[in-house]
N, C-alpha and C positions, 0 to 999 in steps of 0.2 A: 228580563225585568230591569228598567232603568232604578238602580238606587243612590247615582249621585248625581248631579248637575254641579260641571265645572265652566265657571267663566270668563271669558276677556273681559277685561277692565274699561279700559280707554274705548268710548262708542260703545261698549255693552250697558255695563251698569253704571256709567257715569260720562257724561256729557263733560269733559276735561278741554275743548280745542281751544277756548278761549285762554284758557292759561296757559296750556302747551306755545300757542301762536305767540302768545305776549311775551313768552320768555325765549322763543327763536327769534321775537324780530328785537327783543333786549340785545340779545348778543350780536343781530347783524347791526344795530346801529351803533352799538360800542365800537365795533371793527371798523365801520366807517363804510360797509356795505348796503347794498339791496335789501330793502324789506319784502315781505310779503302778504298777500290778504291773509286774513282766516279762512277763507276758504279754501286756498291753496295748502294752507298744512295739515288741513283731509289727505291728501295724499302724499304728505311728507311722513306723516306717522305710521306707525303701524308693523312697522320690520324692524324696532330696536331703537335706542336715543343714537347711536353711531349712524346709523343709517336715513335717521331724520336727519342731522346735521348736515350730512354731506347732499343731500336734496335742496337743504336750504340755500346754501352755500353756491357764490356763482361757481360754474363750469371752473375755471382756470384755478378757483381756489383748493378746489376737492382735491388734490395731489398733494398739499401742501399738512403734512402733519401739526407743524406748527399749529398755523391758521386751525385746523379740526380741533387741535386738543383746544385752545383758546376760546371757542365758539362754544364747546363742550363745557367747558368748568366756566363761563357768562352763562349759558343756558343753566344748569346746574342751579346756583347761584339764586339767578332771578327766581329758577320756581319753587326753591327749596321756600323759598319768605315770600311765595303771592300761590301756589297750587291749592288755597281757597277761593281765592277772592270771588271769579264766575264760575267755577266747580259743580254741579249739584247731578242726585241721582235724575236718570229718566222716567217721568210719570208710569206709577206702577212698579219698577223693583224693589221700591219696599214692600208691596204689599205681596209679590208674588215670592221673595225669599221669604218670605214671616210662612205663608202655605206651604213651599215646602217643606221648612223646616218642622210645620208642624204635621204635616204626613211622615216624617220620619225619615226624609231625604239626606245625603251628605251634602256637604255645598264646598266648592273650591274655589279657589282663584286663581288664575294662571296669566300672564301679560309680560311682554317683551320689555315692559316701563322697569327700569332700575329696580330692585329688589327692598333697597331701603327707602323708596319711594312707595312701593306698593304695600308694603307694610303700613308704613303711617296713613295712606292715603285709607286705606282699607278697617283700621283700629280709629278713623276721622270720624269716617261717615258709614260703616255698618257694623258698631263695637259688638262681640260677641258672635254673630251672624256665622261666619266662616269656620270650617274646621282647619282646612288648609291653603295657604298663599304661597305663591311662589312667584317671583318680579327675575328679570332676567338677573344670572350670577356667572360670573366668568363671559366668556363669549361664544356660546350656544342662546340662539332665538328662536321663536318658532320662523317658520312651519317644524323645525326642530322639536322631536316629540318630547324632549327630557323632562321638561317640566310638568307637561300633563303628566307623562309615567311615573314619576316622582310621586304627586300627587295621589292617582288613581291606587300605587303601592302604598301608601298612608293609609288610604280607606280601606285596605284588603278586599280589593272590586276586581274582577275580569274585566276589559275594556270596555266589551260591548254592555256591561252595566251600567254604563258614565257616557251619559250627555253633557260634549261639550256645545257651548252656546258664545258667537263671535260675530262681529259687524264686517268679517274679510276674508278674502281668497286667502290672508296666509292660514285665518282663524281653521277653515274648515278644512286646509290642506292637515293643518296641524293634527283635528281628528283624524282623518285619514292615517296621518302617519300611525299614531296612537293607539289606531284600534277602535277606537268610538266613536259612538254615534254622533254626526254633524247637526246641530241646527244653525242656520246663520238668520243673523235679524235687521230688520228693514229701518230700525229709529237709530241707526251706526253715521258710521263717516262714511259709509260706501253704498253701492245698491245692489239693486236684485240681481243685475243683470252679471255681475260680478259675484256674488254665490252662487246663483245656478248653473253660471259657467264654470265653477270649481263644484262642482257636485255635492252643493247639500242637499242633506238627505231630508230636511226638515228645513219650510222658512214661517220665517214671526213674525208678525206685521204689529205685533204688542205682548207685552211682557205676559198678558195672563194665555196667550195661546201657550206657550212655554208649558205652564201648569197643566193645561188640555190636552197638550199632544202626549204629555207623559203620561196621564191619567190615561187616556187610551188605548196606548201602545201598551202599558201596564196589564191595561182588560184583554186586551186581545191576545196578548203572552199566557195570562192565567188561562181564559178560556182550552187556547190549544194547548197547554200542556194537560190540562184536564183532561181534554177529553180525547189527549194520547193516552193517557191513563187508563180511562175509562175503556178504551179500544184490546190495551194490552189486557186487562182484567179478562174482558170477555171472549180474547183469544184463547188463552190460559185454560179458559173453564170447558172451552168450544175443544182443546187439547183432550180435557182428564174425559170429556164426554166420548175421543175417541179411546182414547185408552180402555175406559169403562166395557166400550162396544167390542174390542177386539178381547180381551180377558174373559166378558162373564157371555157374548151374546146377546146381551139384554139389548133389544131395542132403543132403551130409553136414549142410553150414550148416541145414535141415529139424531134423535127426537132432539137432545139439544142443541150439535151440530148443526140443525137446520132453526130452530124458532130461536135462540139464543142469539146469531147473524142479523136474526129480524128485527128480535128488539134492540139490538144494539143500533141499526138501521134507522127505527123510529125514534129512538133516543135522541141518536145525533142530529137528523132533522128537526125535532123539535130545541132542543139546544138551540141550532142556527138559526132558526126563525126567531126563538126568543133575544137572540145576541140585535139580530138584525134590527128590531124593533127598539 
């Protein structure tokens, strides 16, 4: 049974690249460097702010620590005083945290984005929502499980009770490490063809399938363990009917062994047909 949903931030529940972009090409036109589209810091993102930098950054500069840290604390800088300006959620995650939360979901956040970033970004634009965040701290990123594990150990969750949900091959490697369930989603920086080749286990093409596949997967978890239940029960009874047989003689203990199998038989067939419908 899925009982939490943890998410990446940046491309999941908030459309950020315009400010992300505007504060890497701050800092490459301070240096006196190359800028770049927005569209190109689709794939500068996404493995940690160290790791966008030195993408942004030409080739011959990436060696140079200097230049890194200086580009880092420009970048820094700009987005600490502009990480609203074009900022906002993706149509539909308000509406689809408000449902789980009101089915009685946990909700997380987990993201490679600085940790005092993710905080404020997170207490900006969905006050209350969240039970737990966690923004990168020291230097561990995903696909690095820590953070989810961190996290899923908050909520006192087994892994496979926690859907995590990300726009990226790191997002869903991340699951993987973690133990949990992968969805990765189609309204990200990235596409399909880039989760399904990192093996999720689940894709979104919009924030209210998220709610649907959990609800599903939900129903089909209860059904079967029901109606492992339901199986053991009538083992158990199919048992004492032998025991009965072999103590007193009685026929009867025969008699359940055999119609007891039967209805348990029609039982479960009607269950399936009913589930199916």
């Amino acid at each position: 049974m899925i009982k939490a949903v943890v998410f990446d931030l940046d491309g999941t529940l908030l459309n950020t690249i315009q400010d992300l972009a505007a504060a890497g090409n701050h800092a490459l036109h301070t240096l006196g460097l190359p800028e770049h589209t927005t569209d190109a810091f689709l794939h500068f993102v996404g493995d940690g702010r160290r790791n966008m930098v030195l993408r942004m950054l030409p080739e011959a500069q990436r060696g140079d620590e200097a230049v890194v840290a200086r580009a880092t604390a420009l970048f820094d800088e700009h987005y600490d005083a502009h990480l609203r300006d074009c900022t906002a959620p993706y149509a539909g995650i308000p509406e689809l945290l408000a449902s789980l939360k009101a089915r009685g979901l946990r909700l997380g956040v987990v993201s490679n984005k600085p940790h005092e970033f993710v905080t404020r970004i997170i207490e900006d634009y969905f006050p209350g929502q969240f039970d737990s965040v966690a923004g990168q701290q020291g230097g561990l990123v995903k696909p690095d499980p820590s953070g989810v594990n961190q996290v899923i150990g908050a909520f006192g969750l087994h892994p496979d009770q926690v859907l995590y949900v990300g726009d990226s091959a790191v997002d869903v490697q991340t699951a993987q490490n973690a133990g949990a369930v992968s969805c990765g989603v189609l309204w990200g920086f990235r596409d399909e063809a880039e989760l399904t080749d990192a093996g999720a286990q689940y894709i979104a093409s919009h924030p209210q399938d998220i709610d649907t596949l959990i609800a599903s997967r939900n129903r089909a978890e209860a059904f079967n363990r029901g109606l492992a239940l339901f199986t053991v029960a009538v083992m158990v009874i199919c048992l004492v009917g032998v025991f009965y047989f072999l103590f007193t003689g009685n026929g009867a203990g025969i008699g359940a062994c055999v119609v007891l199998p039967l209805l348990m038989g029609f039982a479960a067939t009607g269950m399936l047909k009913k589930k199916k419908e």
